[in-house]
C-alpha positions as a Python dict, from the first residue, in 0.01 Angstrom:
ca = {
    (1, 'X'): (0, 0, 0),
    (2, 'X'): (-354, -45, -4),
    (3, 'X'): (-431, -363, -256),
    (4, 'X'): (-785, -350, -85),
    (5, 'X'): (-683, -502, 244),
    (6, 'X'): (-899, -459, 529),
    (7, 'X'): (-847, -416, 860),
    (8, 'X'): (-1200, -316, 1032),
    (9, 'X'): (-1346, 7, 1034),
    (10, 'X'): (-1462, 136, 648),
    (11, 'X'): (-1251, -105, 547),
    (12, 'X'): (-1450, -378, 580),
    (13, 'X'): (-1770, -163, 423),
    (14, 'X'): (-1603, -84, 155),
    (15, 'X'): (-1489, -463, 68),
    (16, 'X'): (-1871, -542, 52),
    (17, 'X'): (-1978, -304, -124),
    (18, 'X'): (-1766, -533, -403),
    (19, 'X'): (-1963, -860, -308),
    (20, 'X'): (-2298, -994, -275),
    (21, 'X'): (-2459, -757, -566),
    (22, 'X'): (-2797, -885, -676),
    (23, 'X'): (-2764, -1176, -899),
    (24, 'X'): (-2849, -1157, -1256),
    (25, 'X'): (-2698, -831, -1256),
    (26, 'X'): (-2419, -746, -1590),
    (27, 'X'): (-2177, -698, -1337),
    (28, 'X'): (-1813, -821, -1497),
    (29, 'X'): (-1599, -1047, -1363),
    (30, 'X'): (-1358, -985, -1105),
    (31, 'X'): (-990, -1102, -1291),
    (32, 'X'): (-835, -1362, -1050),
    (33, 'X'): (-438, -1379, -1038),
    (34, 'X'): (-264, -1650, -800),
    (35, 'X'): (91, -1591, -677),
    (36, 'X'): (324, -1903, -704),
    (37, 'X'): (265, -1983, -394),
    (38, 'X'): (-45, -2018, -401),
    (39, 'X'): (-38, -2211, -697),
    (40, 'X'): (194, -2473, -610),
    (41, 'X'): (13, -2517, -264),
    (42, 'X'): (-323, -2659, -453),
    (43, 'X'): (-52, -2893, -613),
    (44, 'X'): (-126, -3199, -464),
    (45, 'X'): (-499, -3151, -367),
    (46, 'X'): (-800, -3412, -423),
    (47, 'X'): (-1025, -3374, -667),
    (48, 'X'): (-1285, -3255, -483),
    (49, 'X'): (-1049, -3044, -238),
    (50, 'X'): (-940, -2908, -586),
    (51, 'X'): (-1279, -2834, -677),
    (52, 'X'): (-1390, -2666, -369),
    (53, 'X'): (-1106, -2401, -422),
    (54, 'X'): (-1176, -2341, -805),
    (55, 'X'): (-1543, -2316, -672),
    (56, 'X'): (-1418, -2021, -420),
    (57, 'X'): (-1211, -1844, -723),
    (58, 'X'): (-1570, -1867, -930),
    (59, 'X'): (-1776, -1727, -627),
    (60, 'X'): (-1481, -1412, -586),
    (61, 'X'): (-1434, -1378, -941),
    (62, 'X'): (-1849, -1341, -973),
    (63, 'X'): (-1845, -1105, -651),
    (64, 'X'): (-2024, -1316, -479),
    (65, 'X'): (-1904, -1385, -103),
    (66, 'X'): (-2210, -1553, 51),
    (67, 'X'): (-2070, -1891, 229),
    (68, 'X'): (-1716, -1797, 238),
    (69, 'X'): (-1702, -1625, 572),
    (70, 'X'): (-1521, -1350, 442),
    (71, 'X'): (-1339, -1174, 739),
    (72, 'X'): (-958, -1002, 766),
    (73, 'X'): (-676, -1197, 833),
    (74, 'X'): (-330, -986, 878),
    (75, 'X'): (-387, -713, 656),
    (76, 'X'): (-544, -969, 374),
    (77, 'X'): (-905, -1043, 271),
    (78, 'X'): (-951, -1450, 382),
    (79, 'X'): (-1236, -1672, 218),
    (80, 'X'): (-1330, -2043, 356),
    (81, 'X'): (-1335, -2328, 197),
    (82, 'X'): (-1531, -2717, 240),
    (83, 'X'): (-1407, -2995, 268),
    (84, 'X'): (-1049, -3007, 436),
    (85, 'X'): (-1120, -3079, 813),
    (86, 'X'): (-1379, -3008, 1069),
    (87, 'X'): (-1506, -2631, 1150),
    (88, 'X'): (-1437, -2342, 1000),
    (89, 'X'): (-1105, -2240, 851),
    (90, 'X'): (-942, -2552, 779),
    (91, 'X'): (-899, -2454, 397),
    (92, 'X'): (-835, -2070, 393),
    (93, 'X'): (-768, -1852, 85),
    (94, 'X'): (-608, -1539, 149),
    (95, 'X'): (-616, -1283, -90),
    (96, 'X'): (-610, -868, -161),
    (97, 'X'): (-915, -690, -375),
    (98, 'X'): (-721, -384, -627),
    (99, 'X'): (-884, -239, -927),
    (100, 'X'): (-1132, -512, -1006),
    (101, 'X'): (-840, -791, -984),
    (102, 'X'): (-844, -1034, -686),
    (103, 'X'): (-458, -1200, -582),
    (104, 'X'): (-435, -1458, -408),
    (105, 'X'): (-229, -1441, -219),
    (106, 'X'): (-172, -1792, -7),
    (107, 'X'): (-361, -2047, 53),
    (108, 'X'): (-361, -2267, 360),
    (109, 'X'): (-521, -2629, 498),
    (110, 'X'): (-510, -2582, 875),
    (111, 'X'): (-662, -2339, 1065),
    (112, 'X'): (-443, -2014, 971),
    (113, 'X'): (-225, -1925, 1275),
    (114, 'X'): (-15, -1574, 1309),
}
């Protein structure tokens, strides 16, 4: 199964090609659809923990990647989010790209190990 996961190669061009168009542009909106676990894992956030992921839906929703260190994380698309920990990673979204609809698919507040 596809879903849009990367894994290197044309892949990873062909992700892109989804994000960072021009702004102003009439692109639509990406549809975003969370699974339950991702859902119940933002439970218990802060507010602004809370409000950095709903900011990182907006910017993947928009097709707009810039800031989220977008990269591949076993066979999934992963985004970054502020403000849970020092460096890079601490608040990780993990999610597949199919037919203009983004999943999330699980969402994590430690630096994602496999």
């Amino acid at each position: 199964e596809s879903r849009g996961r990367g894994g290197g190669g044309s892949g990873e061009s062909r992700f892109s090609s989804h994000f960072n168009s021009p702004s102003g542009t009439n692109q639509p909106w990406y549809s975003v659809i969370e699974s339950s676990k991702a859902h119940n894992a933002t439970k218990g956030l802060k507010f602004d923990q809370y409000q950095s992921y709903e900011n990182v839906l907006t910017k993947l929703a928009q097709g707009d990647g810039t800031g989220l260190n977008l990269h591949c994380v076993d066979g999934h698309w992963a985004a970054d989010m502020s403000g849970f920990g020092q460096g890079r990673g601490q608040g990780r979204i993990l999610f597949d790209l199919y037919d203009g609809i983004i999943y999330i698919v699980e969402v994590f507040f430690k630096h994602y190990k496999k």
